[in-house]
C-alpha positions as CSV (number, residue, x, y, z in Angstrom):
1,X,-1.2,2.6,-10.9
2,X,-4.6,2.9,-12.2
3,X,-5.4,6.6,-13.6
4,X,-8.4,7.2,-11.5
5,X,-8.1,8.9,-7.8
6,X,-7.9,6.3,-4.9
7,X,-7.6,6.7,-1.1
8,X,-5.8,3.1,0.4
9,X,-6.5,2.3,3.8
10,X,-4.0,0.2,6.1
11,X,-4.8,-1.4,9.5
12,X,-3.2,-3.9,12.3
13,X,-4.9,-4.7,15.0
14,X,-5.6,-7.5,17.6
15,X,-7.8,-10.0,15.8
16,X,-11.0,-10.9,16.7
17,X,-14.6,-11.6,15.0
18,X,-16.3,-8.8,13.3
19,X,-13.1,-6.7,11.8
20,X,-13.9,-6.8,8.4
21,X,-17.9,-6.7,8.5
22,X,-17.1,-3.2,11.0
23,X,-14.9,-2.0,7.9
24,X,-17.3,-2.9,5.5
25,X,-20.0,-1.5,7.1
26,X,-17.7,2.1,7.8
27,X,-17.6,2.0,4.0
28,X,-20.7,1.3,2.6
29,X,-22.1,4.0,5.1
30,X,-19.6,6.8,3.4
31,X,-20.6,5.3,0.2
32,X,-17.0,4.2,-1.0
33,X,-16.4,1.9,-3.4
34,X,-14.2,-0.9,-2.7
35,X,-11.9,-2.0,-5.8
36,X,-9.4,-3.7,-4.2
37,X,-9.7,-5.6,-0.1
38,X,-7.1,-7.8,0.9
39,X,-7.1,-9.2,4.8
40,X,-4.5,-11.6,6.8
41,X,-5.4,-13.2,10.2
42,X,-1.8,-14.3,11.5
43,X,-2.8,-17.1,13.8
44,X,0.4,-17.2,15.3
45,X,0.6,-13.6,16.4
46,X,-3.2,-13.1,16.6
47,X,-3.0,-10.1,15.0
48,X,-5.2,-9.1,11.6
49,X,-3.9,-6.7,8.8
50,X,-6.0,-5.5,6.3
51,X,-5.7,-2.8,3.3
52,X,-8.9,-1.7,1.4
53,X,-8.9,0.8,-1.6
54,X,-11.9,3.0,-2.4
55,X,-12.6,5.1,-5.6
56,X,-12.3,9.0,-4.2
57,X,-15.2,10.1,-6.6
58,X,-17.4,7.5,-4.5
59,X,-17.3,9.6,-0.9
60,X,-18.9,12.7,-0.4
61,X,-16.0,14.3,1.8
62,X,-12.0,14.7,1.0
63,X,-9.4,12.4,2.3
64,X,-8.7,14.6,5.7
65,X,-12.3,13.8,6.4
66,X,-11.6,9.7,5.5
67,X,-9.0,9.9,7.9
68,X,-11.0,11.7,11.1
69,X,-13.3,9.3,10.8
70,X,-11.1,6.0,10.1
71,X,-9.4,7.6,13.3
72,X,-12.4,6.5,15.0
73,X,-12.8,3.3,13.4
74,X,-9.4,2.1,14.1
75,X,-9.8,3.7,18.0
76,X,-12.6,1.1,18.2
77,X,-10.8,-1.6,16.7
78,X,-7.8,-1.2,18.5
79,X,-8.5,-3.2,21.9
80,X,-8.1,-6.4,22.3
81,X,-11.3,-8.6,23.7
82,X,-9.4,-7.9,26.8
83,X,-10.0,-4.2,26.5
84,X,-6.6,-3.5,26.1
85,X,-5.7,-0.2,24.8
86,X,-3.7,-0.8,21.7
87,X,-2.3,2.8,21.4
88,X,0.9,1.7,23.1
89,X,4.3,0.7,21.1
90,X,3.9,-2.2,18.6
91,X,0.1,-1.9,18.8
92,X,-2.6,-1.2,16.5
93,X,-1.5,1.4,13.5
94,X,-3.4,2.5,10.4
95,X,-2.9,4.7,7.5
96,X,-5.2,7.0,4.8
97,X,-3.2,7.8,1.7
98,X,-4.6,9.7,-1.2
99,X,-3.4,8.1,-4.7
100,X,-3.8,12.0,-6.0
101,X,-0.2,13.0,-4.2
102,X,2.6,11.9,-5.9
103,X,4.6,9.4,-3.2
104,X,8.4,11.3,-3.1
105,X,11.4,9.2,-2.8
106,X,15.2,10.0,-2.6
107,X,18.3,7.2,-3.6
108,X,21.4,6.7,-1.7
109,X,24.2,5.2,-4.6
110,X,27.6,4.3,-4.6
111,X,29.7,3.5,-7.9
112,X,27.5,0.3,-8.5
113,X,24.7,1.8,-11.7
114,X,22.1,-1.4,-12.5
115,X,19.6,-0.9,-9.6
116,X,19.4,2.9,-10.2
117,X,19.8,2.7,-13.9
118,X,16.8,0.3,-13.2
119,X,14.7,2.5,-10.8
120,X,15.4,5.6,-13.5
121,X,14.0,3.9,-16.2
122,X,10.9,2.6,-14.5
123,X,9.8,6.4,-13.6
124,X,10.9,7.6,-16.8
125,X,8.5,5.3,-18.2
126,X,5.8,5.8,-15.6
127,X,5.9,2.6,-14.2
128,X,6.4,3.7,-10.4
129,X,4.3,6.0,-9.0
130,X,6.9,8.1,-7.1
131,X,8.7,11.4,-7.6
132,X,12.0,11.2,-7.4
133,X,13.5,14.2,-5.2
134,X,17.1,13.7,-5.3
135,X,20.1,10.9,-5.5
136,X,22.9,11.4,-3.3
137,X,26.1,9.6,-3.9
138,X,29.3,8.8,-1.6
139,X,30.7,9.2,-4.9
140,X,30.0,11.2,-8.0
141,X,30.4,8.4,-10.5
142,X,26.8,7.6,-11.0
143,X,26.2,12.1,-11.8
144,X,26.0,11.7,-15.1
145,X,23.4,9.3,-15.2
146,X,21.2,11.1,-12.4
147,X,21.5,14.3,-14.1
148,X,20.5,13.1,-17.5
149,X,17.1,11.9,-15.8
150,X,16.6,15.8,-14.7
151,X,16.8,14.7,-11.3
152,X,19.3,16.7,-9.0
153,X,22.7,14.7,-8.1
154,X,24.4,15.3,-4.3
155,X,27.8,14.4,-3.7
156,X,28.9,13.7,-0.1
157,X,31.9,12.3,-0.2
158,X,32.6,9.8,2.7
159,X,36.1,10.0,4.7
160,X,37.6,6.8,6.2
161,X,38.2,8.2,9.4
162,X,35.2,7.6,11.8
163,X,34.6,11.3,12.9
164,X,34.6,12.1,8.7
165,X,32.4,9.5,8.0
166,X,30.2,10.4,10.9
167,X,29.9,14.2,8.9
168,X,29.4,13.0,6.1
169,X,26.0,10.7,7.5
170,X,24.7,14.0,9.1
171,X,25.1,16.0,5.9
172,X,23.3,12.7,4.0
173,X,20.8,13.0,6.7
174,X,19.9,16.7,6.4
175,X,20.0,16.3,2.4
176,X,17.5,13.3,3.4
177,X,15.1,15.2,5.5
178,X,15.0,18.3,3.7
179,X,12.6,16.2,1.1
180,X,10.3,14.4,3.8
181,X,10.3,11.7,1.6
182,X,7.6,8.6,1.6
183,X,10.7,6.2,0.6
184,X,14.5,6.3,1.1
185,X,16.3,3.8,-1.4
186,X,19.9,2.1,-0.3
187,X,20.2,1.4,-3.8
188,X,23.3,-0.2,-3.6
189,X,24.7,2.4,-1.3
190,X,27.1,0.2,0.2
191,X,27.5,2.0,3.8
192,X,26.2,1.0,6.7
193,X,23.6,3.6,8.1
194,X,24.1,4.8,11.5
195,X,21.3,3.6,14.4
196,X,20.1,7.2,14.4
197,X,19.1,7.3,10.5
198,X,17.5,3.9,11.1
199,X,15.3,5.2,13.7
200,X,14.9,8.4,11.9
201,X,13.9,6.0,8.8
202,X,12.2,3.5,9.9
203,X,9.5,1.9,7.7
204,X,10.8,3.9,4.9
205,X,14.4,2.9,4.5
206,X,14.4,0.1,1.7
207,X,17.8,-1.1,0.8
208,X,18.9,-4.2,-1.6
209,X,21.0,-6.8,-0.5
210,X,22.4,-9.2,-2.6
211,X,21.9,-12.5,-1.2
212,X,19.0,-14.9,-0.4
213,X,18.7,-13.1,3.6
214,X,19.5,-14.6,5.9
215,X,21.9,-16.3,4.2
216,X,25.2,-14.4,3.4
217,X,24.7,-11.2,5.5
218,X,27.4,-8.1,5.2
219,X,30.1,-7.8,2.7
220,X,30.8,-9.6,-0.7
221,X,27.9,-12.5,-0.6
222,X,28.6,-13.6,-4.0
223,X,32.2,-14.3,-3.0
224,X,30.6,-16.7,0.1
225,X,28.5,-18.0,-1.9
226,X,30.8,-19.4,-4.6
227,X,32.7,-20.5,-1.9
228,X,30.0,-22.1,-0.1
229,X,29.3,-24.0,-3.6
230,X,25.6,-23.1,-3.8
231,X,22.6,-24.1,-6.6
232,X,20.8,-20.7,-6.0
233,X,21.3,-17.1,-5.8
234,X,19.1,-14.4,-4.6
235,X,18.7,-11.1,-3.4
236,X,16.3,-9.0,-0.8
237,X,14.7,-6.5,-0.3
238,X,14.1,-5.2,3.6
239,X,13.8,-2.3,5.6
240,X,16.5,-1.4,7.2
241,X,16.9,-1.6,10.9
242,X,20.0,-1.0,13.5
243,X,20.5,-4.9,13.0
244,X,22.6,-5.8,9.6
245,X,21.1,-6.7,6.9
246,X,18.4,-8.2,9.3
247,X,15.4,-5.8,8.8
248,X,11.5,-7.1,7.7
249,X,11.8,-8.6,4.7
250,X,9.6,-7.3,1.8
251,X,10.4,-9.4,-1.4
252,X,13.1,-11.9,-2.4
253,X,13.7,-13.7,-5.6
254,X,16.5,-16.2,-6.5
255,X,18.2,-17.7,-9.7
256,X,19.9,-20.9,-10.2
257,X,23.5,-21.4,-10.7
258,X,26.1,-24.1,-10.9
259,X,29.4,-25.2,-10.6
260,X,30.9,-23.6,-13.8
261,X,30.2,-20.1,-12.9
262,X,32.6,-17.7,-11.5
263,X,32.2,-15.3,-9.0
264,X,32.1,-13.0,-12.0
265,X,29.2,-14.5,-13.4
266,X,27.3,-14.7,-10.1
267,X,27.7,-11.0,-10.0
268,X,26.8,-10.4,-13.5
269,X,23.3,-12.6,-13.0
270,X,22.7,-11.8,-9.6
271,X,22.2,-8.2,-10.7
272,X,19.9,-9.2,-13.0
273,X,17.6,-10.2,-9.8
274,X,18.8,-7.2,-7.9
275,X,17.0,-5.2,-10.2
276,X,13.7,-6.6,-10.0
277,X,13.4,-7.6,-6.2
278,X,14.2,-3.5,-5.9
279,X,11.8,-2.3,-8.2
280,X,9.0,-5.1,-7.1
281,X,9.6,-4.1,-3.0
282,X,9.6,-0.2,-3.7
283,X,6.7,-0.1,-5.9
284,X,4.9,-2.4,-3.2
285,X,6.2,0.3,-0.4
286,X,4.7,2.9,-2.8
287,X,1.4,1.7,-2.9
288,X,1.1,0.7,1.0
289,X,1.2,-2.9,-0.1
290,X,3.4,-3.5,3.1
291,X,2.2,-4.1,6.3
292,X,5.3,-4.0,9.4
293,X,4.7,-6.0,12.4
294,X,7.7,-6.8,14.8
295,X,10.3,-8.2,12.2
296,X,7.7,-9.5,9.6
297,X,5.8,-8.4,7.0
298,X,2.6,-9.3,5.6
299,X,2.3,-8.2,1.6
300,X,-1.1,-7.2,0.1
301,X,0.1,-8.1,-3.8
């Protein structure tokens, strides 16, 4: 992240002629200075996403005023030719967000360490911009670790019975909440969140799954896909919705592999790709980089 104050603005809308000229002009008028604009007209959809970042020290007024008046902006923008008022469900959205307030995040683990070994190194070292407000853990393997970061450890331990492991998903939730946080990480967390935490979540549950989505959904996809005999292995990162492993997709990456290797090895590489699809999907999250529309995402890189 660069070291000087930012606000990034998001918005989707209905596309039509004169978006980014109206956005440009709302800009130049406040006297921001644009350092990064990226736009997308989906031609399928006929919708048009956009995310534009201004230096802070370049408007006269604070980021609650950027966002009264991009209120009105994106109000304007939001009808279709037709006039359409584009305030209903799955319509026009927008965001303000100030580079000056640290983004908070909290990781769900299991007993698996590489993707949160990964993420803890990567904000030790300052290279995501997120605070990290707590892990919780169905088990208290990965404490250690956690602790050693300074970063506070909950253990919620997760009953096989279905009324215990509905408990234990409340008290994750309220450990959750209690944070606000901008980002909730599955990082290999290996339980299945309920439909009410996916709500409750949505568009900031990330989770890693490891496999090339949509192939290999649910449990063990290294094991189907040594048994399926295939050249490449991947893993995504999505948000994660009621449906399995079938939320928008935010990055994916891939490695090749052959006939000699085991299901061991597949696991031992494919983690090496776990790793970076996480850290590459959060850090986009993080800096409003992803744009949600149905089940599809468009990504400012």
């Amino acid at each position: 992240m660069p070291s000087e104050r930012r606000y990034v603005l998001t918005l989707t809308c209905p596309d039509t002629t004169g978006i980014v000229a109206r956005i440009a002009g709302f800009l130049a008028d406040a006297g921001g200075w644009i350092v990064e604009a990226g736009y997308h007209s989906d031609v399928d959809s006929g919708w048009f996403f956009t995310r534009q970042v201004v230096r802070a020290d370049s408007l006269q007024f604070d980021v609650d005023e950027l966002r009264r008046r991009f209120a009105e902006v994106a109000a304007e923008l939001g009808s279709d030719r037709s006039g359409h008022d584009a305030s209903a469900p799955d319509q026009a959205s927008w965001t303000v967000t100030d580079t000056g307030v640290p983004k908070r995040a909290v990781l769900l683990v299991s007993k698996e360490l590489h993707c949160l070994h990964d993420l803890l190194g990567r904000v030790a070292a300052g290279e995501l911009p997120v605070r990290l407000e707590a892990v919780i853990g169905n088990h208290d393997t990965l404490e250690g670790v956690v602790r050693a970061h300074g970063v506070d450890f909950h253990h919620v331990p997760f009953p096989a019975e279905p009324d215990g492991k509905a408990a234990a998903f409340t008290e994750v939730g309220r450990l959750v909440d209690k944070h606000d946080p901008d980002a909730v990480v599955l990082a290999r967390f290996m339980q299945i969140l309920p439909a009410s935490l996916c709500t409750r979540w949505a568009g900031r549950a990330l989770n890693i799954h490891h496999s090339f989505l949509p192939s290999f959904v649910g449990a063990r996809p290294y094991h189907q896909a040594h048994v399926r005999g295939v050249k490449l292995i991947g893993a995504t990162c999505h948000y994660v919705t009621a449906d399995l492993d079938a939320g928008p997709i935010v990055e994916q990456d891939v490695i090749r592999v052959d006939h000699g290797d085991t299901v061991a090895d597949m696991v031992r590489r494919g983690r090496d790709i776990e790793r970076l699809v996480l850290a590459r999907g959060l850090r986009w999250h993080l800096e409003d980089r992803v744009l949600v529309h149905g089940n599809k995402t468009v990504v400012f890189r």
